[in-house]
C-alpha positions in Angstrom: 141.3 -172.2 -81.9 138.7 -174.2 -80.8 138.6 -172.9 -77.1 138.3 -169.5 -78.3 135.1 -169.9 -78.7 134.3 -171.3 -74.6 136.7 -168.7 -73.8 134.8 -165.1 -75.6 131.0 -167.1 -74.5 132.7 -167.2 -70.8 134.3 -163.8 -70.9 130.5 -162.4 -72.5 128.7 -164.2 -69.8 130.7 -162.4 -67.1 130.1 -158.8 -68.5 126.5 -159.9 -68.7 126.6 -160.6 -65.1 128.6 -157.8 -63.9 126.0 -155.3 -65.8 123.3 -157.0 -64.0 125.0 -156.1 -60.4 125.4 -152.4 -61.4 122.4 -151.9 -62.6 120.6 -153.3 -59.1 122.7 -151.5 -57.1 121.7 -148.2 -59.0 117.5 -150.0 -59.0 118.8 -150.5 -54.7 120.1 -146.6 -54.8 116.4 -145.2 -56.6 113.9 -147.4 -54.7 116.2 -146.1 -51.4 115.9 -142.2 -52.9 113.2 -141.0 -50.3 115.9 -141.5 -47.1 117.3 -138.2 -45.9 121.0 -137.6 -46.3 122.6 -138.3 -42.6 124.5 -135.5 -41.1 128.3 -135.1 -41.8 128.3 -132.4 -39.0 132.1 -132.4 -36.9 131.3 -132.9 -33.1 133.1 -129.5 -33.1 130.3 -127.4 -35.2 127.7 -129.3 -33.0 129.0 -128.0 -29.8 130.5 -130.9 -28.6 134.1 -132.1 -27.2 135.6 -135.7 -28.0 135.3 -138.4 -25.4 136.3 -141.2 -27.1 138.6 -141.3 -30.3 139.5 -141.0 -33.0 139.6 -144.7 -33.1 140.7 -146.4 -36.7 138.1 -148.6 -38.3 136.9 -150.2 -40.9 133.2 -149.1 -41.6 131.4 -152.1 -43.0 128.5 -150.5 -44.2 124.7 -149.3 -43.2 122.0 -152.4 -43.6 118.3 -152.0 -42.5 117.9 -152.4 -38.2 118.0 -156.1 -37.9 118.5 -156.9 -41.5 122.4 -157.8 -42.2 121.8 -158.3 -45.7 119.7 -155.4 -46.8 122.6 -152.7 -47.3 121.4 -149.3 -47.6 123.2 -147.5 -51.3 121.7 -144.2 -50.7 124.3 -141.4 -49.7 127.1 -144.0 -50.4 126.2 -145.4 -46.9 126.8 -148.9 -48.8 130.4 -148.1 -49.5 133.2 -149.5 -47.3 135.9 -147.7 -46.2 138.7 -147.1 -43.5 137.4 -144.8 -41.1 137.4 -143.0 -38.0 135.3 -143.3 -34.8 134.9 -140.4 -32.6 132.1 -140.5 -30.2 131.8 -136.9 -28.1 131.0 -135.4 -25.1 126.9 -135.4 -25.6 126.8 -139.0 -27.1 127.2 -138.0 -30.6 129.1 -140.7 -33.0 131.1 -139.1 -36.0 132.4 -141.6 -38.3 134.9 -139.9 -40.6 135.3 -142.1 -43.3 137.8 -142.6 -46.2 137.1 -141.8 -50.1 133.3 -141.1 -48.6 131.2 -138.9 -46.7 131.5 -138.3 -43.2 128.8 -139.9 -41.7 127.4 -137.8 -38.1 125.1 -140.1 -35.7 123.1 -137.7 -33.1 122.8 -138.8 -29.4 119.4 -138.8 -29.8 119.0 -140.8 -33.0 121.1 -143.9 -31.2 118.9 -146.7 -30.0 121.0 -149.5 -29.5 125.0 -150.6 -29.8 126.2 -154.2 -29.7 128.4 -156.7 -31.5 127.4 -159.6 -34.1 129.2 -161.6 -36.5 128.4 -159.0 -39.5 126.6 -158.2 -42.1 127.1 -157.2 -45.7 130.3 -156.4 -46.9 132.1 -158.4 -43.8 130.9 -161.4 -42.1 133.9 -162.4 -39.5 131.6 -164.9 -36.7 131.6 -164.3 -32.8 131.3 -160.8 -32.2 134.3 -158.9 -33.9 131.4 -156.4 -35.6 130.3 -153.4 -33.5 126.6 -152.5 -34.5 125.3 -149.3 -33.9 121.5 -149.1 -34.9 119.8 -146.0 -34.9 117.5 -143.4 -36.9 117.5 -141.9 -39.8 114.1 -139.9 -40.9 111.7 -142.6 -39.9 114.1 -145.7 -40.7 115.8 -147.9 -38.7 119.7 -148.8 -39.5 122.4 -150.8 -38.5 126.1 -149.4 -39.4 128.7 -151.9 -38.9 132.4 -151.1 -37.7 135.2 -153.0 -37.7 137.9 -151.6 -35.0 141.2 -152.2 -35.5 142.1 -153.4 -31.9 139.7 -155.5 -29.4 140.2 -152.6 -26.6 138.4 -149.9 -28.7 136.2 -152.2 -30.1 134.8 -153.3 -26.1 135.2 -149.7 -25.1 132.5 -148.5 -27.5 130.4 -151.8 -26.7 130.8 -150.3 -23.0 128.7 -147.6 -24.6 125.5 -148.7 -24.5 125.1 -148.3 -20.9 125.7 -144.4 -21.6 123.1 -144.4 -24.6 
């Protein structure tokens, strides 16, 4: 009986706590309210073939360009999930992602793809994260992808000399 009382102050502090996280993530969702919704166009209905993919994944998540800890909430963009990578004709990247919304990157919105060691939601050191940072609206981001195998993961790092 007399750790109950530890025990219920322990179990109260992490409800506390938890309550606290959902509430900024919802404060992170608002204060991100003003970013346009990305595209979940199929490179079909844009008028382009696959080049590259489907590739399974793991999407990470979307953080602000040059930023790994400042995850982006808005349009569930924060939300990991298994995906697939499918990178068409024109340059256009289509993530298709799991329990989410597909997630379409125009050529032209691409500025940059290259590897780090992660950002939020993974961290996994060397270079086992492809980043592909690019624009939405007037904002910079940087979506993270873990590929399952290292070939697909260095075939869309080749990439960047197409972008």
């Amino acid at each position: 009986m007399e750790q109950l009382v530890p025990v219920l102050a322990l179990a109260a502090l992490f409800v506390v706590i938890l309550a606290l996280m959902a509430r900024g993530w919802r404060r992170r969702g608002r204060s991100q309210q003003d970013l346009p919704a990305p595209s979940a166009a199929t490179l079909p209905q844009l008028g382009e073939d696959t080049e590259v993919g489907p590739l399974a994944a793991i999407y990470v998540s979307t953080v602000l360009a040059g930023r790994p800890l400042e995850r982006i909430v808005a349009h569930g963009l924060g939300q990991r999930a298994a995906a697939e990578v499918t990178v068409g004709s024109g340059g256009t990247w289509h993530i298709d992602r799991e329990g989410a919304r597909s997630l379409t990157v125009p050529a032209s919105a691409v500025d940059e793809i290259t590897a780090g060691p992660g950002m939020a939601g993974k961290f996994i050191g060397g270079d086992g994260v492809l980043i592909l940072r690019w624009r939405l609206g007037d904002q910079l981001l940087d979506t993270g992808l873990r590929l399952a195998r290292r070939e697909d993961h260095d075939l869309l790092l080749s990439r960047k000399e197409h972008s």
